[in-house]
C-alpha positions in Angstrom: -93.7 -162.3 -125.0 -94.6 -158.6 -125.7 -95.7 -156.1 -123.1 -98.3 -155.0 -126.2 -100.5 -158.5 -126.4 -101.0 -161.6 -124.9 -100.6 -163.1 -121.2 -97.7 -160.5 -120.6 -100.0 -157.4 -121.4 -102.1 -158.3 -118.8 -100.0 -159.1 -116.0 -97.2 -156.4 -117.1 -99.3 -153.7 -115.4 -99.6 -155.8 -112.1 -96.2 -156.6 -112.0 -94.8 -153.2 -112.7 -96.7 -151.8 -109.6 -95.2 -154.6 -107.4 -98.5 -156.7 -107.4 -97.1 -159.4 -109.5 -96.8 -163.1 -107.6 -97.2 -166.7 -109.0 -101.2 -167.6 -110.5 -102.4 -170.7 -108.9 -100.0 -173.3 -107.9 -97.1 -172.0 -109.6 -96.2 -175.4 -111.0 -97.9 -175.3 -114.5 -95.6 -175.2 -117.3 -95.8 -171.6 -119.7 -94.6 -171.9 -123.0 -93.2 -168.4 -124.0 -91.5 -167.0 -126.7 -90.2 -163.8 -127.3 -91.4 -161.6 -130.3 -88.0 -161.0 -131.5 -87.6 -164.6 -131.5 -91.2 -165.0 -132.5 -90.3 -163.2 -136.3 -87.1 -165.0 -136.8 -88.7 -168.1 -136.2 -91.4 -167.2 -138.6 -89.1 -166.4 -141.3 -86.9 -169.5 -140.5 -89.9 -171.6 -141.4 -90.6 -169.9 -144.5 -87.4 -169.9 -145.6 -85.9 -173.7 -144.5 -88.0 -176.2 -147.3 -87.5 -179.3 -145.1 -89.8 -178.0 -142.3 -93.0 -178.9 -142.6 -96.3 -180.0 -140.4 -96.7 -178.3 -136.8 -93.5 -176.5 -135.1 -93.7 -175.5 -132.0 -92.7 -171.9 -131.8 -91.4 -171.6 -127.9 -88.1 -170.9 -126.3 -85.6 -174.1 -125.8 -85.7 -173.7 -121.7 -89.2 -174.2 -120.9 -89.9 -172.7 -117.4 -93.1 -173.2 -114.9 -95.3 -170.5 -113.9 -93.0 -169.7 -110.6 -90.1 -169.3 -112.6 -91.9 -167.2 -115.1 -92.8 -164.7 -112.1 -89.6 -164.7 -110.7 -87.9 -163.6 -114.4 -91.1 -160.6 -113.8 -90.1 -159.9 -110.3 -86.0 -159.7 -111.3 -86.2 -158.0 -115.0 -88.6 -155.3 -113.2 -86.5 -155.2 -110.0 -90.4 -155.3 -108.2 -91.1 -157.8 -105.5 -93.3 -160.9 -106.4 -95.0 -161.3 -103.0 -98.7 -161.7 -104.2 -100.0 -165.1 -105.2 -103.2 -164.7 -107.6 -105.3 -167.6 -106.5 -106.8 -169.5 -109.4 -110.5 -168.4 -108.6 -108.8 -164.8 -109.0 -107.7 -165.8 -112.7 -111.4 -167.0 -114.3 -113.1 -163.9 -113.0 -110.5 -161.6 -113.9 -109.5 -163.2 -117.5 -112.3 -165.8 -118.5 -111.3 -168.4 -120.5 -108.2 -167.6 -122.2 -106.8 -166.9 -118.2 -107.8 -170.5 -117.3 -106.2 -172.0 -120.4 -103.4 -169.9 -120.4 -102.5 -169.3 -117.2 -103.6 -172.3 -115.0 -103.4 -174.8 -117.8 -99.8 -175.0 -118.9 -97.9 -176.8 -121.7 -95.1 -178.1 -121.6 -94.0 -177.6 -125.2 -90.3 -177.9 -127.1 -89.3 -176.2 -130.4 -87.6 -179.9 -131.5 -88.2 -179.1 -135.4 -87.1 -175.5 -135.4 -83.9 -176.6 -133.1 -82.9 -179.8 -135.3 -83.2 -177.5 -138.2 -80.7 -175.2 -137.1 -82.6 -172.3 -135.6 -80.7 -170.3 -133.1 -82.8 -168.0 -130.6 -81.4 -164.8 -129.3 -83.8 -165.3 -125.8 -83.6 -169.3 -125.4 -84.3 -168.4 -121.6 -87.2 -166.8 -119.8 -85.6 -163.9 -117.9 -83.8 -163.4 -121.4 -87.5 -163.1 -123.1 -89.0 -160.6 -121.0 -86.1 -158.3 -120.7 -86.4 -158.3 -124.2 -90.1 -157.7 -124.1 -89.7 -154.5 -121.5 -86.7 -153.1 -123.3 -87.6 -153.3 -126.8 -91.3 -152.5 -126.3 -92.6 -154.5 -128.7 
């Protein structure tokens, strides 16, 4: 998660000015990852021989959509009132909004874990205070 790319950039703004609610349903699952954890887990890769083939670079405590707006809501202190109907998200983000947002995956980081990798954000509230506070 950084408040500089991605999913986040885009919905930062919104959720900064109290906009911020759950996209569609609210149920679909959203991978995250935060870019401090992003780096270590890139290095950890690189560095740990007996990984190989496809990891799956997400946080250990997958969360759905709702619980990914109400991390928003609490790390920005801003109320999460609005839902953004999933007609909303194609015309406003295209395709990658539709994928991203509305599709959801429910992905684990099995390989990096059973190879010893520790994250510093393992939950979502944890990954985008780090996001805001570090800037990155």
């Amino acid at each position: 998660l950084s408040t500089k790319g991605g999913a986040m950039a885009k919905l930062y703004p919104i959720f900064f000015l109290g906009g911020g609610g759950i996209v569609g349903s609210g149920e679909q699952y959203f991978p995250f990852i935060s870019a401090r954890d992003m780096a270590r887990a890139m290095v950890h890769v690189l560095k740990t021989p007996k990984l190989n083939g496809p990891v799956n670079m997400c946080a250990p405590d997958g969360c759905t959509n709702a619980e990914f707006t109400s991390a928003m809501g609490s790390v920005l202190k801003r109320p999460t009132l609005l839902p953004f109907p999933g007609f909303a998200v194609s015309l406003l983000f295209g395709e990658m909004g539709e994928e991203v947002l509305l599709g959801g995956t429910r992905a684990t980081p099995k390989k990096l874990l059973d190879s010893g990798f520790e994250f510093l954000h393992p939950t979502v509230e944890d990954a985008v205070q780090s996001a805001v506070d570090e800037n990155i």
